[in-house]
N, C-alpha and C positions, 0 to 999 in steps of 0.2 A: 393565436391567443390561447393559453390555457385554461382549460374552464375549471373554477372555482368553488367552494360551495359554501354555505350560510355566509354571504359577506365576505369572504376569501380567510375566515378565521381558521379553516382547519383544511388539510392536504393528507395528510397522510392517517391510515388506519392502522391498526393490527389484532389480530385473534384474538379475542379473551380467554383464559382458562375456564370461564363458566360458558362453558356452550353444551347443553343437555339436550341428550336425544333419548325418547323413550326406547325400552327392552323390546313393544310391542312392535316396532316399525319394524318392517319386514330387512332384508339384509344386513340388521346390526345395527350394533350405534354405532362402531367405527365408518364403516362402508357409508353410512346414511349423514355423518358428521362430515366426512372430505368431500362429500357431494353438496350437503349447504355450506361448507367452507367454500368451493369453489363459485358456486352460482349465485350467492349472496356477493359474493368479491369483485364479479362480473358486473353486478349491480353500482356497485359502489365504484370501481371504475367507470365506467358510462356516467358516475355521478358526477368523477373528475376528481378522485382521490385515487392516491398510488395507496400500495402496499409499504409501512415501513421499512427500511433496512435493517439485519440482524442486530446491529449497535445501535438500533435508532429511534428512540422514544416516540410511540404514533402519538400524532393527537387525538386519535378517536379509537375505542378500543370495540370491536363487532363481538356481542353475546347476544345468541339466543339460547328458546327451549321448541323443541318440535316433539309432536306428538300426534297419531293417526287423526288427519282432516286440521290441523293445528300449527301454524307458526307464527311463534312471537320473537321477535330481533327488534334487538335496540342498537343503537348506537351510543355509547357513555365518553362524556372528556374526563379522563383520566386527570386531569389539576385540578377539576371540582366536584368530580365523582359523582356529577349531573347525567341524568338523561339529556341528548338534544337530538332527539329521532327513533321512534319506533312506529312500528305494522306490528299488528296485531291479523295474520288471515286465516280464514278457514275455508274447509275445502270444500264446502255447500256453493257452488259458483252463484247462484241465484242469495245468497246471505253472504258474500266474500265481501268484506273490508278493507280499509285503511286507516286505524285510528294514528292520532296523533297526538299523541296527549301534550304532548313538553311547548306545545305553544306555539313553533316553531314552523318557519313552513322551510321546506327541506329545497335549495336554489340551485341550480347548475349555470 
């Protein structure tokens, strides 16, 4: 069985153009951007979403902003330019979160 998520509405992701990494994190913003590109994807795979195909419209589009002690990732549907999933974490483990604002509770 393949596992599904919110309800089996959505399968497939892909990158956003808005994914910001601050100046201050240490190895760059490229270097520091393909390392949440890959481990936020890892994420979402285990959720039981693939990555789009080159010609292939995701239905969820992955944008965050990171910044020292700081990650906020959302996930957006692209047809209604809705939030349906984001974390908010910081890097205090003793104050680290999971907010969820969109209402949403995120299903595998």
């Amino acid at each position: 069985m393949t596992p599904m998520t919110i309800g089996g509405t959505y399968k497939t992701y892909g990158l956003s153009l808005w994914r910001w990494v601050s100046s201050s994190l240490k190895g760059g913003g490229d270097r520091v951007r393909a390392n949440l590109d890959f481990e936020l994807s890892q994420v979402l795979v285990e959720a039981g979403l693939r990555q789009a195909g080159q010609d292939e419209r995701p239905d969820l589009l992955l944008r965050y902003e990171a910044a020292p002690g700081v990650l906020i990732a959302e996930l957006i549907d692209p047809s209604t330019d809705k939030c349906v999933w984001r974390t908010d974490l910081r890097g205090d483990l003793e104050e680290e979160s999971i907010v969820d604002e969109s209402g949403l509770t995120w299903r595998v």
